[in-house]
N, C-alpha and C positions, 0 to 999 in steps of 0.2 A: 378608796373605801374608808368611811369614816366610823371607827370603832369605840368605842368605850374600854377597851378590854387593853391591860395592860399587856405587849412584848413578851415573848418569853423568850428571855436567854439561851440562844444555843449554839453556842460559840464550835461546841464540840461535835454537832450532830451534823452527818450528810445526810439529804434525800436524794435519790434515786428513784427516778421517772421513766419507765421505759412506757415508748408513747406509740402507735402506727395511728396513724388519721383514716377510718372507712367510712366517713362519715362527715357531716361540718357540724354536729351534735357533741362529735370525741373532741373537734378542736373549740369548741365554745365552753367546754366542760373542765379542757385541759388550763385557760388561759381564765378561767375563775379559778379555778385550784392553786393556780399560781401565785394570783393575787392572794389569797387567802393566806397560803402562805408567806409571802411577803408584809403581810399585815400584821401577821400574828405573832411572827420571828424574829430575833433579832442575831445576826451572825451565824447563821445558819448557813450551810451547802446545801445547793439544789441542783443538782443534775439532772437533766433530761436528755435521753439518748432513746432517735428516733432510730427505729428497725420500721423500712420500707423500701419497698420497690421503688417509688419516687418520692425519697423525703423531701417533705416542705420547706425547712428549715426555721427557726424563731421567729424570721420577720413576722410582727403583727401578733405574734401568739405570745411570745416571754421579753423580755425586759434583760439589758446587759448583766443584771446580776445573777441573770442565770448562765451555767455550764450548758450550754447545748450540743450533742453530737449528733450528727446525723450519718447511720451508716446504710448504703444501698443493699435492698435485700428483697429477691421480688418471692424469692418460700417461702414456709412457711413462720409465722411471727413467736422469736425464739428468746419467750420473757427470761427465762432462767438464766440465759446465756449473757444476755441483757445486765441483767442485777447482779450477777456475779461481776464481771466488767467494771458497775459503777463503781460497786459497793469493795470489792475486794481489791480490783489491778487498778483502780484511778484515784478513790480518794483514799487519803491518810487521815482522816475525823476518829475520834476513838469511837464515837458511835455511829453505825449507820443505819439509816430506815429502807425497807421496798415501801414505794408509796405506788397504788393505782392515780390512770390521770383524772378521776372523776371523784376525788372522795374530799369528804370536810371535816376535819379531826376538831374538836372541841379546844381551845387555848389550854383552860384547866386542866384537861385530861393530858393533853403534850405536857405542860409543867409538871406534872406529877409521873408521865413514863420516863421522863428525863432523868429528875430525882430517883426512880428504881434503878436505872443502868446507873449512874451515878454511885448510887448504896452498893453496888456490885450485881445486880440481876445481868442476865445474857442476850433473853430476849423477851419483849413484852409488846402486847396492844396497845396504843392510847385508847382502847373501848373495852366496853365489857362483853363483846360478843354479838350485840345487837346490832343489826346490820340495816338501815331504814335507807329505803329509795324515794327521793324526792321527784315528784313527777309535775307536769304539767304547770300550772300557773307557779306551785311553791318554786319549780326549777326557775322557771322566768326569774324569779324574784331573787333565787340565787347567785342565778349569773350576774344580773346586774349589781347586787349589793351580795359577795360570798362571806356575809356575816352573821355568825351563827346565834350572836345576843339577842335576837329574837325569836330565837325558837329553843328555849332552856329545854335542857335534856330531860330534864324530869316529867314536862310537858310530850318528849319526844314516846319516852319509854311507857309513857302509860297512854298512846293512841294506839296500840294494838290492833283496835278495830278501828282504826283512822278509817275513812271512806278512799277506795281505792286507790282515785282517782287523782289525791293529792301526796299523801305519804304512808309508804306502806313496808311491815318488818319484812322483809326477805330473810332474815337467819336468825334465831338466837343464838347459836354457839360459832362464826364466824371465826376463821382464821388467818385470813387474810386483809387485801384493799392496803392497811397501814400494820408494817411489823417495825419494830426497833430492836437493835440488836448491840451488844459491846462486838465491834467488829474483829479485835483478835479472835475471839471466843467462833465467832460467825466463820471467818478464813477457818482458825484451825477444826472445823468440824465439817470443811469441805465445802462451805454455803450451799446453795441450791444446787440440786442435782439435774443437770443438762440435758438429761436423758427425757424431762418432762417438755415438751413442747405447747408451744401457744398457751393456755391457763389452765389450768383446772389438779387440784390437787397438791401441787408441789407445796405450798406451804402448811399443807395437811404432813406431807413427808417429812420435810426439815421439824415441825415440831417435832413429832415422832424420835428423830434423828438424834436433836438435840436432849431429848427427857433421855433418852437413851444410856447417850453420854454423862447425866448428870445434872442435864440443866433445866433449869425446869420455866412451864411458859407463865409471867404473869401477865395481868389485864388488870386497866383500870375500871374501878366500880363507877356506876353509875353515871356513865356519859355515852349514847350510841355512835356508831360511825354511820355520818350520813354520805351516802351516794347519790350523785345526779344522775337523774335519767340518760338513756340512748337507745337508739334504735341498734338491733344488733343483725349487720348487715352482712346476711349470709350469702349475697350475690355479688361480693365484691372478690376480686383476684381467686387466688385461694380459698378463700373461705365460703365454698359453698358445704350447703348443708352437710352432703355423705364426708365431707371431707372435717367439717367441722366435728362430726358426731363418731368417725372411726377416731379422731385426735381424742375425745373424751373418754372413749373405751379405751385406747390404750394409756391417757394417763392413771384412769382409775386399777387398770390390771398391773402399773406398773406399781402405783402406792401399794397395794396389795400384795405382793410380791416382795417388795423393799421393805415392807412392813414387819415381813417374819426372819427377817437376819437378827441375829444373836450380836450382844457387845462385838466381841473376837472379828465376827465377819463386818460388820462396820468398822470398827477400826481398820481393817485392814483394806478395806475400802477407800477409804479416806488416805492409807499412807501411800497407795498406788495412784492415785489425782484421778480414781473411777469416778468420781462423784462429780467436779468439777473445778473448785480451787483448792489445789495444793497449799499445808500450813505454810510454808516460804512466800505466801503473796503476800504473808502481813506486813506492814513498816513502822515505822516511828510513826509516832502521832504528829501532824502537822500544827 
């Protein structure tokens, strides 16, 4: 991929990929993501850790400079479980990010959430909340060239009323897709909480979790996060509809419930390992 855009140093930063293939839309989506990020990075960790029934494994989709695991799992797809794993018991980077396999984070926007964990932030966006799905011919064109210098954000955030069919906002106040976090701060506040299964919510909670304890969430101004499109395949394994749609009532009844604990009952959440990682998962910086 041939870029204009300078490298950003991130000698310090892991990503954290958790990937399940239900689709060959997730793996064309996941292996421009890849690329993008290998373009845009320089020393950077990338882990990708497949959760499936039959993982596929790297060939064809990442490159040796990626960490790939692939663990057998034919239940349900258990991102939280996932990301604590990369993020908390495998790498030692001082900062780590949850990254979705379908998202395209702006260069500028990474070089400047780096600088905030750097300055001391805990956890932060590379975006400002705006959430745009790239569809149809624009995705084409992503997959083949996952370079974002053609489509200046400034340009992104004022299509609004884009026409459907090409690029369109899904969120203004987004939470998730891409978080970065100073990963002691992320281990000692228990990371993701395990109890959220397949997507939906959990990074609604960890903010929550984290303002809690003191840490408050930043975002970078004016850059969106773009996502590639996918079909979202509710006839594969598990994930049919009832099964998909009880998953999202109970992560929403759960955020709702974890939502009204007090300081006192989170902390003490967090020093019993209810939540998910124990502060002893941290190490030395690698």
């Amino acid at each position: 991929m041939r870029s204009a855009v300078v490298p950003v140093e991130a000698h310090d930063l892991a990503i954290v990929i958790p990937f399940r293939a239900d689709g060959p839309a997730r793996v064309e989506n996941l292996r421009a993501g890849l690329a993008h990020l290998s373009a845009t990075l320089t020393g950077v960790e990338i882990r990708v850790i497949e959760n499936a029934a039959s993982p596929l494994g790297p060939q064809g989709i990442a490159g040796p400079e990626v960490l790939w695991t692939s663990i057998a799992n034919p239940g349900p797809f258990h991102r939280t479980r996932v990301l604590n794993d990369g993020m908390g018991r495998q790498s030692r980077r001082r900062f780590v990010a949850s990254w979705d396999a379908d998202v395209l984070v702006y260069p500028a926007a990474m070089a400047e959430a780096l600088a905030m964990l750097r300055e001391g932030a805990a956890m932060v966006l590379p975006y400002d909340g705006y959430y745009y799905e790239a569809r149809r011919a624009l995705r084409r064109k992503l997959l083949a060239t996952p370079d974002l210098t053609y489509l200046p954000p400034d340009r992104v955030l004022a299509s609004r009323g884009a026409p459907i069919r090409r690029l369109a906002c899904l969120h203004n106040a987004n939470l998730g897709g891409a978080v970065m976090f100073d990963r002691a701060t992320f281990c000692a506040a228990g990371g993701y909480h395990e109890a959220f299964v397949a997507w939906g919510f959990e990074d609604d909670e960890l903010a929550a979790r984290m303002g809690r304890l003191g840490h408050s969430l930043r975002r970078v101004a004016g850059h969106p996060l773009i996502h590639l499109a996918h079909p979202r395949n509710f006839l594969s394994g598990w994930l049919r509809r009832r099964s998909f749609y009880r998953t999202s009532r109970w992560n929403r009844g759960l955020y709702a419930r974890l939502s009204q604990l007090s300081l006192v009952e989170t902390e003490a959440e967090i020093a019993a390992g209810h939540i998910g990682l124990r502060p002893d998962d941290t190490g030395a910086e690698r």
